[in-house]
C-alpha positions as CSV (number, residue, x, y, z in Angstrom):
1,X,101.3,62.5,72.9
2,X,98.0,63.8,73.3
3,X,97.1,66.3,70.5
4,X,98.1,70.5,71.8
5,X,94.9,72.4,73.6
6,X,94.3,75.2,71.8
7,X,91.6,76.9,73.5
8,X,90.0,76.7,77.2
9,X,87.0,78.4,79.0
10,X,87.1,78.4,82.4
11,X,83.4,79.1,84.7
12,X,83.9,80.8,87.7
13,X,83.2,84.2,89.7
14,X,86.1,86.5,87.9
15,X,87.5,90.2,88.7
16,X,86.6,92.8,89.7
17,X,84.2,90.9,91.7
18,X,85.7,90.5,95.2
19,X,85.9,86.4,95.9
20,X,88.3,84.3,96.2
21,X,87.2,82.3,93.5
22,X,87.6,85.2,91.3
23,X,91.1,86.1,91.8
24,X,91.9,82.4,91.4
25,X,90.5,81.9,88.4
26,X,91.8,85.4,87.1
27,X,95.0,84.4,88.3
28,X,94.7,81.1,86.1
29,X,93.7,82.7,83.1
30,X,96.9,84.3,83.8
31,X,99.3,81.7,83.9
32,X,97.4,79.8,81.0
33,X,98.5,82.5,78.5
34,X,101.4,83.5,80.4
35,X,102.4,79.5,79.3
36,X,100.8,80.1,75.6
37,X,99.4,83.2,74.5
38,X,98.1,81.6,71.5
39,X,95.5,80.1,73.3
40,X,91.7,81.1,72.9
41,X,91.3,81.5,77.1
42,X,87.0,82.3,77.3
43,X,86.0,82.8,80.6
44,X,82.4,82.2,81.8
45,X,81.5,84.8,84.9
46,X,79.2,83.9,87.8
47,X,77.0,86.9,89.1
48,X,76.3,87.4,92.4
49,X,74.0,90.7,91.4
50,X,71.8,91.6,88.7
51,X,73.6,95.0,87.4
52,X,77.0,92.5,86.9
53,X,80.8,93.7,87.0
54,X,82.8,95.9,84.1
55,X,84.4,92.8,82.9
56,X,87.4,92.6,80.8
57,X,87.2,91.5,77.2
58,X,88.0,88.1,78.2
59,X,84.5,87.4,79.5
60,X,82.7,85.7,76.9
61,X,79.1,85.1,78.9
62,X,77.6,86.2,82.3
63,X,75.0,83.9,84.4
64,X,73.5,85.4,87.4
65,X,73.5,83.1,89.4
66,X,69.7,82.3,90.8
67,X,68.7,82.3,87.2
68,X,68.8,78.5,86.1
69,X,67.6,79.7,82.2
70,X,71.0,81.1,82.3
71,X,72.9,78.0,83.5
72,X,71.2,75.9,80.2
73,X,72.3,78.9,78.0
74,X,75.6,79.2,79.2
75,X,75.7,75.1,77.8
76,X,74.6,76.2,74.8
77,X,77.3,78.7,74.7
78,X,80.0,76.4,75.3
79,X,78.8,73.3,73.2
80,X,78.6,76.1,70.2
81,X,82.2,77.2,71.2
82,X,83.3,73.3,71.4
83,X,86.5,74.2,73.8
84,X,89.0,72.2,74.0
85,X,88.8,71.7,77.8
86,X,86.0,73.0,80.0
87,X,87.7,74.3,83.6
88,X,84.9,74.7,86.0
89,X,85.9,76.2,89.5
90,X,83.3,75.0,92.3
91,X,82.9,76.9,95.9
92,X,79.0,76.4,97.1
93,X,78.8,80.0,97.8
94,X,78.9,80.9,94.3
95,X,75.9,79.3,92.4
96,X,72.1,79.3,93.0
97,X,70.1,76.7,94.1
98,X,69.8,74.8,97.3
99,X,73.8,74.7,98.3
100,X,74.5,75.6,94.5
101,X,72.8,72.7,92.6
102,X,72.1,74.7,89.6
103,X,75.3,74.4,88.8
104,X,74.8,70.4,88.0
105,X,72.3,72.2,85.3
106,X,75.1,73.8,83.1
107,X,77.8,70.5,83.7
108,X,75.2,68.1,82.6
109,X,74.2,69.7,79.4
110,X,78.1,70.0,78.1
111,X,79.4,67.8,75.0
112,X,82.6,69.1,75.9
113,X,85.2,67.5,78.6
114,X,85.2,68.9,82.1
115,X,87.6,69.6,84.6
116,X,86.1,70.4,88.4
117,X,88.3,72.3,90.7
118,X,86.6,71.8,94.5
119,X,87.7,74.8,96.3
120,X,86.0,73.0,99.2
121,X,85.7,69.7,100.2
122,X,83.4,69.1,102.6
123,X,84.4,66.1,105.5
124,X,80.8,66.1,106.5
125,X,78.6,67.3,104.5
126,X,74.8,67.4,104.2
127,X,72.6,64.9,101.6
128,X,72.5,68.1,99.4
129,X,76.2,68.8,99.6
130,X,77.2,65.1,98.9
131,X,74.8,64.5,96.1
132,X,76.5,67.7,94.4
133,X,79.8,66.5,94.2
134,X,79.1,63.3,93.5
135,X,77.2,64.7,90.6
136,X,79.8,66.7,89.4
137,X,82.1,63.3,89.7
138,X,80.1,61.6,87.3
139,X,79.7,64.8,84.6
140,X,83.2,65.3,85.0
141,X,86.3,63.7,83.3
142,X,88.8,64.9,86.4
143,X,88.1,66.4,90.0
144,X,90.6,68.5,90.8
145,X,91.9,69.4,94.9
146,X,94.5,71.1,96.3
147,X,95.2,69.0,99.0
148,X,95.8,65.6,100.7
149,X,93.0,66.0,103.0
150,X,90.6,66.9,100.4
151,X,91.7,64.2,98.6
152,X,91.0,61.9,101.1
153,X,87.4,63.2,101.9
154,X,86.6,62.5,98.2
155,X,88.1,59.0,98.8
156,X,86.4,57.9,102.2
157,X,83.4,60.3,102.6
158,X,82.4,60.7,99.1
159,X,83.5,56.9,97.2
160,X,84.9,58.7,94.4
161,X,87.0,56.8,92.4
162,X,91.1,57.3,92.9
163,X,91.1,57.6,89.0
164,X,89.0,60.7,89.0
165,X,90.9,62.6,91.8
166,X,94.1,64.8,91.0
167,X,95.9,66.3,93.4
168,X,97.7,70.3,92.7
169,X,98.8,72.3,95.2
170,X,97.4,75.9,95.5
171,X,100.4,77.7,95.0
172,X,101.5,81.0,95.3
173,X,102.2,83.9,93.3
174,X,105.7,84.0,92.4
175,X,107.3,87.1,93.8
176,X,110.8,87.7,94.8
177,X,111.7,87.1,98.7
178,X,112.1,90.0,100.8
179,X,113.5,89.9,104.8
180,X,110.9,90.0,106.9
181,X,112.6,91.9,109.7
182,X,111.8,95.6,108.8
183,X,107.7,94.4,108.3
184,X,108.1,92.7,111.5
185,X,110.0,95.2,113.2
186,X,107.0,97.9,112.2
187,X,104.7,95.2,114.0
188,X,106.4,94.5,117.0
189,X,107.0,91.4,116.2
190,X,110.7,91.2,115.8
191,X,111.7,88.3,117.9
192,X,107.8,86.5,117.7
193,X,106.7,83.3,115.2
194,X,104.0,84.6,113.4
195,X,100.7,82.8,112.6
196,X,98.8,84.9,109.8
197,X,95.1,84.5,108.2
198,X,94.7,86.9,105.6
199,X,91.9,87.5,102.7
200,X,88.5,88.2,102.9
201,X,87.1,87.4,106.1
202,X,83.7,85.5,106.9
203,X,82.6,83.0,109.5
204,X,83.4,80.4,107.1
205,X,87.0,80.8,107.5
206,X,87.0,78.8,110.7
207,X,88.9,81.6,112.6
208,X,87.6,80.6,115.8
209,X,89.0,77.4,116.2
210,X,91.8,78.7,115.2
211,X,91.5,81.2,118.3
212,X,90.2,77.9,120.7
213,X,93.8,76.6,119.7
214,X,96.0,79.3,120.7
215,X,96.4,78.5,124.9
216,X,97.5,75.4,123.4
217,X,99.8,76.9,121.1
218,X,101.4,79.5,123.4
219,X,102.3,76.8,125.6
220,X,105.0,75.3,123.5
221,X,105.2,78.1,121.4
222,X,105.4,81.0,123.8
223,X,106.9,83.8,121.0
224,X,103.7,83.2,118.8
225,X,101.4,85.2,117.5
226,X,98.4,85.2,115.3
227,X,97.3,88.1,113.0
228,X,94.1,87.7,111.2
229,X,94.3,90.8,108.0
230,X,91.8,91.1,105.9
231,X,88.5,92.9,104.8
232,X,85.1,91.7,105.9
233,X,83.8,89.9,102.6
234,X,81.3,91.5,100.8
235,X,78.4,89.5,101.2
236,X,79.0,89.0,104.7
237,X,79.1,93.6,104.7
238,X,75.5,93.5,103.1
239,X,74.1,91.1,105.2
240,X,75.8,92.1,108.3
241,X,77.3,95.1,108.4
């Protein structure tokens, strides 16, 4: 039996910064000492501006993230700490550098063992994008994905090993199960199959295609409907309105 992790530090964007990335990662840090409180949980938080976030007590280090100085010293940080495991949680959007590479500045100065969540997998991505991730496939000891498709990209687009990849599902918070009806009902959408896209919203998500596809849909599926909820992200607000 391999010997009991005691402590973990996970790098990633973390609340009350509004990403994606940072409710995941908040919501990890959750379950990890949800499952054993005993253990030393550090996180590492990405910056996307210069003034930071009130972060809780759990946040052990910031690095803004178009400072590479800070990437080196956040490697420092950790190799001082010596975690146990090292969870790092990659989306390009969150680190500096062309398409994020300064990230490959922190993973390759670490002694400890890394773990690489790829929040996105790219099936065709630019020379930058692909020399990233094969990067982090050598600097780390696992690349995590959430599903078969990504796990396939990494396969045939990327050559990465079938030994490095490891497959876990997203998830879902577990909440108890409540009939539908009465929301649908408030929605007009009592007797209709509903298609929902929901979180913060950017071009990114892909929602046109998803648009392109309904006539399609309709067709065989004449009592759908799609619902796209959601706030405009807040990079997209600054930059866009």
């Amino acid at each position: 039996m391999p010997p009991p992790i005691d402590s973990v530090a996970l790098i990633g964007s973390y609340l009350p910064r509004q990403c994606g990335i940072a409710t995941f990662t908040d919501d990890l840090a959750t379950a990890i000492l949800d499952n054993d409180p005993n253990i030393d949980c550090s996180i590492i938080a990405m910056n996307d501006r210069r003034e930071g976030y009130r972060y809780p007590d759990t946040v052990k280090l910031q690095i803004s993230q178009d400072q590479l100085n800070e990437y080196r010293r956040a490697a420092d940080f950790l190799n001082l700490k010596n975690p146990a495991v090292i969870c790092l949680q990659h989306e390009y959007g969150i680190f500096g550098g062309q398409r994020g590479s300064f990230i490959i500045e922190l993973a390759k100065n670490l002694k400890g063992p890394l773990f690489t969540t790829l929040h996105t997998v790219l099936r065709e991505p630019s020379a930058e994008e692909k020399k990233i991730i094969l990067q982090l496939s050598e600097l780390s000891a696992s690349l995590v994905v959430m599903s078969e498709h990504a796990a396939d990209f990494l396969r045939d687009v990327y050559q990465i090993p079938e030994r490095k990849i490891n497959l876990i599902h997203h998830g879902v918070l577990d909440v108890p199960f409540l009939d539908p009806d009465p929301c649908k009902s408030k929605l007009r959408a009592d007797d209709k199959t509903v298609i929902l896209t929901f979180g913060l919203l950017s071009p990114g998500k892909g929602i046109e295609y998803m648009i392109d596809a309904l006539p399609d849909i309709v067709n065989t599926h004449p009592d759908a409907l799609y619902y796209v909820v959601g706030a405009t992200h807040p990079h997209c607000k600054a930059e866009s309105g």
